[in-house]
N, CA, C and O atoms as a printed pandas DataFrame, in Angstrom:
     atom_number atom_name residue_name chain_id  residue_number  x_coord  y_coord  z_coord
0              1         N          UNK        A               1   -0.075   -5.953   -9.557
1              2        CA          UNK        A               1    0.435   -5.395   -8.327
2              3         C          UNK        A               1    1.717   -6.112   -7.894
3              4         O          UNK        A               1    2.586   -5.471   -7.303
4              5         N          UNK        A               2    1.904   -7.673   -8.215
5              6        CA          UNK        A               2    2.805   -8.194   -7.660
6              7         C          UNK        A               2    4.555   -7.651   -8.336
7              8         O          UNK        A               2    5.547   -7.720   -7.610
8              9         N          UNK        A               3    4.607   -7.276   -9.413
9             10        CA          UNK        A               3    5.250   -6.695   -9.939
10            11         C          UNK        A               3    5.934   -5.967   -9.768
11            12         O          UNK        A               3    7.030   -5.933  -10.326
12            13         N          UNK        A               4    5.486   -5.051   -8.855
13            14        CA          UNK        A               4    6.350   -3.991   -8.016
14            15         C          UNK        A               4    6.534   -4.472   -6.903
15            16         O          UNK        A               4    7.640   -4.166   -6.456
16            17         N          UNK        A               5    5.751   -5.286   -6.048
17            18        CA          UNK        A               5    6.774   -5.962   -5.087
18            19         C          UNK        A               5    7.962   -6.287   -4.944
19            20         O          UNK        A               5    8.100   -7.133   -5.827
20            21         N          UNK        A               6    9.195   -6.165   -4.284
21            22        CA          UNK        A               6   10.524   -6.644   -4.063
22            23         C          UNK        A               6   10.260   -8.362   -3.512
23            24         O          UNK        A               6    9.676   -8.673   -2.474
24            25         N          UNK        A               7   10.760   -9.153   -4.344
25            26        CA          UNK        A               7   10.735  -10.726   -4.141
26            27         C          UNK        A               7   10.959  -10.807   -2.474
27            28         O          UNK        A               7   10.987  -11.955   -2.030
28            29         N          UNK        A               8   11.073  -10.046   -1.796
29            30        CA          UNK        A               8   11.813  -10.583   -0.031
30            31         C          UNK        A               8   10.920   -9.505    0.424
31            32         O          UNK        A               8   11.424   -9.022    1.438
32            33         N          UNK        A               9    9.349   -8.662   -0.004
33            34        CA          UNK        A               9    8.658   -7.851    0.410
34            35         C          UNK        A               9    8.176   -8.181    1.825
35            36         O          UNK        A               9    7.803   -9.354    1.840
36            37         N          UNK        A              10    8.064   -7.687    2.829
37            38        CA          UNK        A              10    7.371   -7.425    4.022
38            39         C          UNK        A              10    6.629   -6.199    4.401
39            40         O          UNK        A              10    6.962   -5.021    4.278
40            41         N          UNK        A              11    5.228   -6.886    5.036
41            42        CA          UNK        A              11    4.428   -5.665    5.637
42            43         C          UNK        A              11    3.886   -5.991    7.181
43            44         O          UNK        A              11    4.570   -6.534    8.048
44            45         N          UNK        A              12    3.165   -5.756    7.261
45            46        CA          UNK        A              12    2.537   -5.579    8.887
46            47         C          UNK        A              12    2.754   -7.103    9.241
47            48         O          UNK        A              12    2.778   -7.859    8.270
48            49         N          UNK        A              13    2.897   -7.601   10.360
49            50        CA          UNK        A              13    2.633   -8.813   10.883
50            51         C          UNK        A              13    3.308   -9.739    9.772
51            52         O          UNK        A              13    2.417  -10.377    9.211
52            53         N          UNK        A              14    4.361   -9.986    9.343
53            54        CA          UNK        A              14    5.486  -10.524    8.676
54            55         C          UNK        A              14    4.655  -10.998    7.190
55            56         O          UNK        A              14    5.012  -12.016    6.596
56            57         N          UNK        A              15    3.596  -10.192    6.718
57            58        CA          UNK        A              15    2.493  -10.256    5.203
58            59         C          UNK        A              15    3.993  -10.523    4.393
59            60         O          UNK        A              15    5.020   -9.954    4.764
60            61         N          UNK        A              16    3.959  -11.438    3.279
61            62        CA          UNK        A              16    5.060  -11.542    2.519
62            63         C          UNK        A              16    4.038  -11.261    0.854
63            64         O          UNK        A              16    2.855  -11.082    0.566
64            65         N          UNK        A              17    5.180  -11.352    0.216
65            66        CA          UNK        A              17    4.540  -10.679   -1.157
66            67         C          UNK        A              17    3.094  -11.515   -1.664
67            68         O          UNK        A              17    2.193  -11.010   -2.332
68            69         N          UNK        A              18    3.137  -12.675   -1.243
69            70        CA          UNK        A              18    2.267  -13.523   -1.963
70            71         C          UNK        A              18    0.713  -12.959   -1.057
71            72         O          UNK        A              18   -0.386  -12.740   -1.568
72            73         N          UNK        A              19    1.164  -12.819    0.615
73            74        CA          UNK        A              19   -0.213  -12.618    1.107
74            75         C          UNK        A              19   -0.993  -11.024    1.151
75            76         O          UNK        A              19   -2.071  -10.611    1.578
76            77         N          UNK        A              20    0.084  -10.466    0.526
77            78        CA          UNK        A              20   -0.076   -9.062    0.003
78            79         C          UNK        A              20   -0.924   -9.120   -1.359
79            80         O          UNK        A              20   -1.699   -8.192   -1.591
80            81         N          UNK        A              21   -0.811  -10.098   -2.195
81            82        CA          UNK        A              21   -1.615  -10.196   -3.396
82            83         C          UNK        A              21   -2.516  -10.370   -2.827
83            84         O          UNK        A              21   -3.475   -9.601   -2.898
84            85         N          UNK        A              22   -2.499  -11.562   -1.990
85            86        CA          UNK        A              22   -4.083  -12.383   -1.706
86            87         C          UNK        A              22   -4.961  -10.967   -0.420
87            88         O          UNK        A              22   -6.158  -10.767   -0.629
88            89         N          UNK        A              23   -4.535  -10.454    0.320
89            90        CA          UNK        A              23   -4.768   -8.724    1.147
90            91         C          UNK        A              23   -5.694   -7.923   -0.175
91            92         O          UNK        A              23   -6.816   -7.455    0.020
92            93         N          UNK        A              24   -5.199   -7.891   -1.109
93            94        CA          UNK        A              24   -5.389   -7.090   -2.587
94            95         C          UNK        A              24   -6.505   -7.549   -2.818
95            96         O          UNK        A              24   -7.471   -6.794   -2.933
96            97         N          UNK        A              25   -6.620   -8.957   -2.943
97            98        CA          UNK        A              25   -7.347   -9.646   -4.149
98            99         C          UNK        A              25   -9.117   -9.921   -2.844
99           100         O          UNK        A              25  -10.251  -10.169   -3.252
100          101         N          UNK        A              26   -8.772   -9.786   -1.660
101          102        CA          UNK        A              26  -10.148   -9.788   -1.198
102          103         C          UNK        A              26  -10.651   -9.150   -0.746
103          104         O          UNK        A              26  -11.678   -9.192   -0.069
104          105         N          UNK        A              27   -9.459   -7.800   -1.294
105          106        CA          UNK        A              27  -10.321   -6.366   -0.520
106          107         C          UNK        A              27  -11.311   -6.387   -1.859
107          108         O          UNK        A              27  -12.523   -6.172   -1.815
108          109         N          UNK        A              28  -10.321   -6.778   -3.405
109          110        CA          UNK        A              28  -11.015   -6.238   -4.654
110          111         C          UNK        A              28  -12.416   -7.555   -4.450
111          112         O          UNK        A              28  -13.322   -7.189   -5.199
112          113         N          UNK        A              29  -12.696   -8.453   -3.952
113          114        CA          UNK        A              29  -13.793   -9.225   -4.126
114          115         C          UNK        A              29  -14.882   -8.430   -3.147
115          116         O          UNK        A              29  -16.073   -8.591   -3.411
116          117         N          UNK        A              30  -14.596   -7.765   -2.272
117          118        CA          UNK        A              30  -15.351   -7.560   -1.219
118          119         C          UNK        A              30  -16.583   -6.252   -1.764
119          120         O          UNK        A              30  -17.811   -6.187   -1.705
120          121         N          UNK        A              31  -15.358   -5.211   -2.361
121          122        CA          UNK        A              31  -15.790   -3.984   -2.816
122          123         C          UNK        A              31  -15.885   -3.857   -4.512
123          124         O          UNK        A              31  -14.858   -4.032   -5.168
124          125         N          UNK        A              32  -16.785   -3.638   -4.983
125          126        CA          UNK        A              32  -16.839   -3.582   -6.958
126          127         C          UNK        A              32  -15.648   -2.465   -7.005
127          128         O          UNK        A              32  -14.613   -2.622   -7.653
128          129         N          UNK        A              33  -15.926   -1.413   -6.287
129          130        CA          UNK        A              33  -15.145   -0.153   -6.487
130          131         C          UNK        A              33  -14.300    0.067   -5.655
131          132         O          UNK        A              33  -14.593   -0.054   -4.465
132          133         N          UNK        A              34  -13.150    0.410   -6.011
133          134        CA          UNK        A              34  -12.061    0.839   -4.548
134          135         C          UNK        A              34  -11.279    2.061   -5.067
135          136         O          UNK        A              34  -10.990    2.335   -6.232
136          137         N          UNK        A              35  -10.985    2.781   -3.850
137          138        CA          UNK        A              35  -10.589    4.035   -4.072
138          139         C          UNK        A              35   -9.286    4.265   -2.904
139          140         O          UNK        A              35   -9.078    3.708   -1.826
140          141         N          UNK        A              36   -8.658    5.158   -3.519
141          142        CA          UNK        A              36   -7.527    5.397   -2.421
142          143         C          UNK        A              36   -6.866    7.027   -2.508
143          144         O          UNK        A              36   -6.448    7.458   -3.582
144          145         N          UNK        A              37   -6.839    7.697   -1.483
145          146        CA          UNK        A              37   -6.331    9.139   -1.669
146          147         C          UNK        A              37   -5.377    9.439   -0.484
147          148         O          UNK        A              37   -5.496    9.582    0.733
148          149         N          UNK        A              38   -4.557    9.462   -1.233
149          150        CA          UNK        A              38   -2.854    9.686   -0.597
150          151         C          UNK        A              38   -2.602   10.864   -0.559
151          152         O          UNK        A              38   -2.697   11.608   -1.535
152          153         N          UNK        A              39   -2.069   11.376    1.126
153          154        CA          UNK        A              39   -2.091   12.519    1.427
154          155         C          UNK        A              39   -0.555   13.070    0.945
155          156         O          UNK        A              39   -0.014   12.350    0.105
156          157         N          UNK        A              40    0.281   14.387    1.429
157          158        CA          UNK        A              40    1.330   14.771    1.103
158          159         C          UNK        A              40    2.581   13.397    1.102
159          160         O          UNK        A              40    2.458   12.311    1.667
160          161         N          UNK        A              41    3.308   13.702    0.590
161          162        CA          UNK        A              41    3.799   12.464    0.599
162          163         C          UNK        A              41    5.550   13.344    1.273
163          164         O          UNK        A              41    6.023   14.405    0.865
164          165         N          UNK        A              42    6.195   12.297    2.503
165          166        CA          UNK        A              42    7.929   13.016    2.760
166          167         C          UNK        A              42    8.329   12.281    2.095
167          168         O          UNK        A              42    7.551   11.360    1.845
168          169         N          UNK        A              43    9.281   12.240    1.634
169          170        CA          UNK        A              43   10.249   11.153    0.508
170          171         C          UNK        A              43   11.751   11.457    1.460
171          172         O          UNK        A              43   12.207   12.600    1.471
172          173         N          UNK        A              44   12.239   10.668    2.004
173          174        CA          UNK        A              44   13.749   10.421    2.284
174          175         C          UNK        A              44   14.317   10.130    1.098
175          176         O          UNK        A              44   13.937    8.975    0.907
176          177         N          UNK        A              45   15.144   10.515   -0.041
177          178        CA          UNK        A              45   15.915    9.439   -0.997
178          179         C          UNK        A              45   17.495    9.436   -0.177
179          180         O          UNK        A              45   18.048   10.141    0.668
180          181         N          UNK        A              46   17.843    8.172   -0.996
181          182        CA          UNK        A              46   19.190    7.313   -0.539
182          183         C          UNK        A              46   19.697    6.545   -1.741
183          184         O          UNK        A              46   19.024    5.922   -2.563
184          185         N          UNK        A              47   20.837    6.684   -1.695
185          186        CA          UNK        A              47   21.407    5.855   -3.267
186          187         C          UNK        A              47   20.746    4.642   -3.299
187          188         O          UNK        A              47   21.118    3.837   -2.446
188          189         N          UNK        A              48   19.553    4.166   -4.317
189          190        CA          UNK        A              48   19.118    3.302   -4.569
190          191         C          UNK        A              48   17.900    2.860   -3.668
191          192         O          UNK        A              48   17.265    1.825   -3.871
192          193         N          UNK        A              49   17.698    3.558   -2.873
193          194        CA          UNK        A              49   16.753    3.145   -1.495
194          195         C          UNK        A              49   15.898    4.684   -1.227
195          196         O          UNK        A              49   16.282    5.812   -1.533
196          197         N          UNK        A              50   14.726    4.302   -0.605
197          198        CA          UNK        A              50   13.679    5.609   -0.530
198          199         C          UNK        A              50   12.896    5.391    0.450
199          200         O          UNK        A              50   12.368    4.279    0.441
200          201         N          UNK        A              51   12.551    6.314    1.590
201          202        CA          UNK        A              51   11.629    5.413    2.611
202          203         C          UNK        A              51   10.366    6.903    1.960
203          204         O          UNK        A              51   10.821    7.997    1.627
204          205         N          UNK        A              52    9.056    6.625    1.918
205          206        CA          UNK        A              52    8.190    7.032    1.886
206          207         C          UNK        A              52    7.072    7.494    3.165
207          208         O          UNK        A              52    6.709    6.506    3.802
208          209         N          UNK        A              53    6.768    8.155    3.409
209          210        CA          UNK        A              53    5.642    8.781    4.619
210          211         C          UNK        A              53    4.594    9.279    4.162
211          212         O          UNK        A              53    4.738   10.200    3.359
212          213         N          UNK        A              54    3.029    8.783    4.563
213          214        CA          UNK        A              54    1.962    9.444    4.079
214          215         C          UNK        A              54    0.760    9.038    4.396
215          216         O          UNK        A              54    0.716    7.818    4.561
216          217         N          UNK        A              55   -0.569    9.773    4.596
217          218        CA          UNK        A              55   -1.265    9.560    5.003
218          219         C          UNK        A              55   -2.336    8.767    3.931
219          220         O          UNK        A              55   -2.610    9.604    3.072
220          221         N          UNK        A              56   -2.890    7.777    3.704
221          222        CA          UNK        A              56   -3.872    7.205    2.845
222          223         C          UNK        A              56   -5.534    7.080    3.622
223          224         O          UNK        A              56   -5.759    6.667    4.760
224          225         N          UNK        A              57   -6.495    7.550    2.659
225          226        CA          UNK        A              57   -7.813    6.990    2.681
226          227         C          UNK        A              57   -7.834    5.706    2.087
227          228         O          UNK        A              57   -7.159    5.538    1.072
228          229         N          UNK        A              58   -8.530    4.727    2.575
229          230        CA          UNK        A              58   -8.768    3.882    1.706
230          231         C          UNK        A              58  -10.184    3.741    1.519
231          232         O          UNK        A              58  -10.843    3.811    2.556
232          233         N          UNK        A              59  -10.931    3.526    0.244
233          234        CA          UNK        A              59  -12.591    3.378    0.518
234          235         C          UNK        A              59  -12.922    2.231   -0.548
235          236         O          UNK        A              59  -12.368    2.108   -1.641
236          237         N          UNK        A              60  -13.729    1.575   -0.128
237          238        CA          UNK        A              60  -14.405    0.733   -0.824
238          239         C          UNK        A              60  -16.118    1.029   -0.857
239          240         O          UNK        A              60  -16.749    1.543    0.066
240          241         N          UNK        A              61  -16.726    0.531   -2.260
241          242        CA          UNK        A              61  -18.196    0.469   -2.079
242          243         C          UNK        A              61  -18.779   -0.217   -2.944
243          244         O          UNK        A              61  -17.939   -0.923   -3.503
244          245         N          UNK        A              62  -20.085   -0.425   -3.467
245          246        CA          UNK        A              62  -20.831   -1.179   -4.286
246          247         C          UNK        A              62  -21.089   -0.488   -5.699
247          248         O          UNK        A              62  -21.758   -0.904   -6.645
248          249         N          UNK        A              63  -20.355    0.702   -5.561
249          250        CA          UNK        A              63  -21.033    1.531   -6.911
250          251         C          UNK        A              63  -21.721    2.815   -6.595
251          252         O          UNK        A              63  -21.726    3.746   -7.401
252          253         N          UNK        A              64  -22.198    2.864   -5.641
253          254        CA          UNK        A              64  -23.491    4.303   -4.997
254          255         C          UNK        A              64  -22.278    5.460   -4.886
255          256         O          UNK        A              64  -21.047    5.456   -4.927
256          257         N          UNK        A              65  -23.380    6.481   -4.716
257          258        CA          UNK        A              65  -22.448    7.543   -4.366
258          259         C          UNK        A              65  -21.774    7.667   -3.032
259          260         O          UNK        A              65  -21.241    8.774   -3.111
260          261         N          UNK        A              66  -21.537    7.257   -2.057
261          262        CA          UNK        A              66  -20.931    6.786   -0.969
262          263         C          UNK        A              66  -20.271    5.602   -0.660
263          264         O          UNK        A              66  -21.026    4.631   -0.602
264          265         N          UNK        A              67  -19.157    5.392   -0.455
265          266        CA          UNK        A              67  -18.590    4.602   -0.308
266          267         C          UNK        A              67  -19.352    3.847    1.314
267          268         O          UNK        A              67  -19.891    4.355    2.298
268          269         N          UNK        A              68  -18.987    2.239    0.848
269          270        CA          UNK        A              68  -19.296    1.507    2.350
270          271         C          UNK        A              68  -18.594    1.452    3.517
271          272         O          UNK        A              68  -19.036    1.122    4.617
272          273         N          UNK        A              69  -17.531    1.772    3.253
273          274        CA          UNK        A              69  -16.503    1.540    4.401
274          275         C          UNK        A              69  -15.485    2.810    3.501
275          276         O          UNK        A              69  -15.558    3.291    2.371
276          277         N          UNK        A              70  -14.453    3.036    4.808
277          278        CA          UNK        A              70  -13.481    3.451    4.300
278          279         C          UNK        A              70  -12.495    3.928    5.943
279          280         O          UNK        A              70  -12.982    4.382    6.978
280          281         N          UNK        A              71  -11.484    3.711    5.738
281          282        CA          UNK        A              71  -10.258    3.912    6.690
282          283         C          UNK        A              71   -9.363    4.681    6.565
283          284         O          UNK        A              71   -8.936    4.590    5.414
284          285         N          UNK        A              72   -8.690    5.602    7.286
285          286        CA          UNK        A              72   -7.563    6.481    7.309
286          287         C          UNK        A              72   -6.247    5.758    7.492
287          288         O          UNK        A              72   -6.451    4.676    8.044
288          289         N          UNK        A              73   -5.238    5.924    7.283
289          290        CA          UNK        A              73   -4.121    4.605    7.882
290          291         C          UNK        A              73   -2.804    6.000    7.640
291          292         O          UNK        A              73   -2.758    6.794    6.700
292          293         N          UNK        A              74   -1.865    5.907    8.825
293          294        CA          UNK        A              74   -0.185    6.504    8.722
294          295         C          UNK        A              74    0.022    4.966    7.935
295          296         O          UNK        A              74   -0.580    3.893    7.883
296          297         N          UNK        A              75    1.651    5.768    7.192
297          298        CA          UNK        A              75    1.942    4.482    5.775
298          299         C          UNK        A              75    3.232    5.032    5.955
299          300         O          UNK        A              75    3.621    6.199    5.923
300          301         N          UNK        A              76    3.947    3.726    6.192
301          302        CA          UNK        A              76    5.236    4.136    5.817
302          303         C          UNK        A              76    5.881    2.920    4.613
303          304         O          UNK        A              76    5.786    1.693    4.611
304          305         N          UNK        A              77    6.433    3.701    3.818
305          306        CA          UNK        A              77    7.353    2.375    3.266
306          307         C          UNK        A              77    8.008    2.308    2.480
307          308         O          UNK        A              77    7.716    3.123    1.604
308          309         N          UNK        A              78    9.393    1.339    2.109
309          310        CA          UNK        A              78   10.339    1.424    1.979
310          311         C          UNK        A              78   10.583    0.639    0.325
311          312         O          UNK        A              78   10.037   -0.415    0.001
312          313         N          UNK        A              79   11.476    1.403   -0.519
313          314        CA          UNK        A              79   11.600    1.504   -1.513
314          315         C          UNK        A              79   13.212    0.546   -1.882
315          316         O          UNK        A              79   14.134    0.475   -1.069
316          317         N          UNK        A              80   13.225   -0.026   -3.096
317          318        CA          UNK        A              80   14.436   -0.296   -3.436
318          319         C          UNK        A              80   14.746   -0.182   -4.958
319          320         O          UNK        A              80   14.049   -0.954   -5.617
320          321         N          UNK        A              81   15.698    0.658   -5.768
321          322        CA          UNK        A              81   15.864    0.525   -6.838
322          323         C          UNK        A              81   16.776   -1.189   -7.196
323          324         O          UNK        A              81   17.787   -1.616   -6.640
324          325         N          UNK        A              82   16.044   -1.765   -8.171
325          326        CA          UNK        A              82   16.660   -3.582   -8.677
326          327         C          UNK        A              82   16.030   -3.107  -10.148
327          328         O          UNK        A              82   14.929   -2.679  -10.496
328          329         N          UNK        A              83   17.346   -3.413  -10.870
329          330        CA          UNK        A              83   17.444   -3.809  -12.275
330          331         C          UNK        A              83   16.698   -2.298  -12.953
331          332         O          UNK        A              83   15.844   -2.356  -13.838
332          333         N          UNK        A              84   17.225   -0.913  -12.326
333          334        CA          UNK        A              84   16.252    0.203  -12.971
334          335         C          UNK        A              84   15.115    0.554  -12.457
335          336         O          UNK        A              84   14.766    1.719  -12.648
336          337         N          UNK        A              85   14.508   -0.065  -11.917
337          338        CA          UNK        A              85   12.769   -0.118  -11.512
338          339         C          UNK        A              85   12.970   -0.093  -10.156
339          340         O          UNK        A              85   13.834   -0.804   -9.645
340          341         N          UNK        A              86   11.994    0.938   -9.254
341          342        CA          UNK        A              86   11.694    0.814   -8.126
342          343         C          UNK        A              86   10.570   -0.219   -7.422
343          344         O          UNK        A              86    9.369   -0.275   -7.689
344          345         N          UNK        A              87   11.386   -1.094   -6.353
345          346        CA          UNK        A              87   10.308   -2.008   -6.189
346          347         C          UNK        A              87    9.827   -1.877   -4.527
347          348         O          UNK        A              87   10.675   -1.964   -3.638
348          349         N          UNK        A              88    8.712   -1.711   -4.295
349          350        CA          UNK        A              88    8.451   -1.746   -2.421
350          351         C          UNK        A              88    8.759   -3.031   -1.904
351          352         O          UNK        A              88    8.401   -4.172   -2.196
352          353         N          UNK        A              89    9.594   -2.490   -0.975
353          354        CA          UNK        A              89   10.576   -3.901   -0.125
354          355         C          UNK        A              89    9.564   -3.647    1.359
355          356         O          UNK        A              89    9.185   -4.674    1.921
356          357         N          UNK        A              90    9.173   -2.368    1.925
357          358        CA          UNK        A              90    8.582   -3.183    2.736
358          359         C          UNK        A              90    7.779   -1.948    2.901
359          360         O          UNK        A              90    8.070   -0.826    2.486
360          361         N          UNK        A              91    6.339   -2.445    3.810
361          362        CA          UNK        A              91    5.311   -1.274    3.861
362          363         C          UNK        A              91    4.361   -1.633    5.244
363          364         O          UNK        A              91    3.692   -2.656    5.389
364          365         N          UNK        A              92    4.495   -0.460    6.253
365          366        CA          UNK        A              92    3.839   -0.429    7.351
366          367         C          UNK        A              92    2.503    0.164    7.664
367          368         O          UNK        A              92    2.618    1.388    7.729
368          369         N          UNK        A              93    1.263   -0.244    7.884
369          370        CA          UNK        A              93    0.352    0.983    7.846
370          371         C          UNK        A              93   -0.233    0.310    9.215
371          372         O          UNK        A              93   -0.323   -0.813    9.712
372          373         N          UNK        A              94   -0.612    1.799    9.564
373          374        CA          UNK        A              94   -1.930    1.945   11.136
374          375         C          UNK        A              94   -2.891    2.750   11.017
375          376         O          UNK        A              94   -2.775    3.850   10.475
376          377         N          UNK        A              95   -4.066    2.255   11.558
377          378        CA          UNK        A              95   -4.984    2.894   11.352
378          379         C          UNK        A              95   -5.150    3.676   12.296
379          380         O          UNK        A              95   -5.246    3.308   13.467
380          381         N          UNK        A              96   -5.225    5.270   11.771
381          382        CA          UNK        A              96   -5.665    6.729   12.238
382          383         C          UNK        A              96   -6.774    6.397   13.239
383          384         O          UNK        A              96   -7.834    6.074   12.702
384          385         N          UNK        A              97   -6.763    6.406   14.455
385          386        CA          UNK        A              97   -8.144    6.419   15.593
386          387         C          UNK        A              97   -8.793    7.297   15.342
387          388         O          UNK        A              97   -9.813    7.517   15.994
């Protein structure tokens, strides 16, 4: 995952790339299974730059046919083409009430 991060990545509450792995790495300890379904997606493009809009499920569970948890979140976030490859420079999400 860290890979596509942009080295100067920011998300909610100033998350930098490293605590974005570690965000990753204890959702994946928490849940065996994780799932995610991304709604229509707007794409702004811009020479080299892309802001993204979209709605995500996120679900986690133990394996059963129902997931244990799961959250709706608005997602916004922002794209940068470096060296060919698109990398996310920064990414906002809220959770849907």
């Amino acid at each position: 995952m860290q890979q596509h991060l942009a080295a100067d990545f920011i998300g909610n509450d100033g998350l930098d790339r490293v605590g974005a792995r570690r965000l990753a790495m204890g959702y994946a300890l928490r849940h065996r299974d994780i799932g995610i379904t991304i709604g229509p997606l707007d794409v702004e493009m811009a020479p080299a730059h892309a802001t993204v809009r979209c709605q995500a499920i996120l679900r986690g569970g133990s394996g059963r046919a129902l997931p244990d948890s799961a959250r709706i979140f608005d997602v916004e976030s922002g794209w940068r083409m470096e060296d060919g490859e698109w990398k996310l420079a920064s990414a906002r999400w809220t959770p849907v009430l």
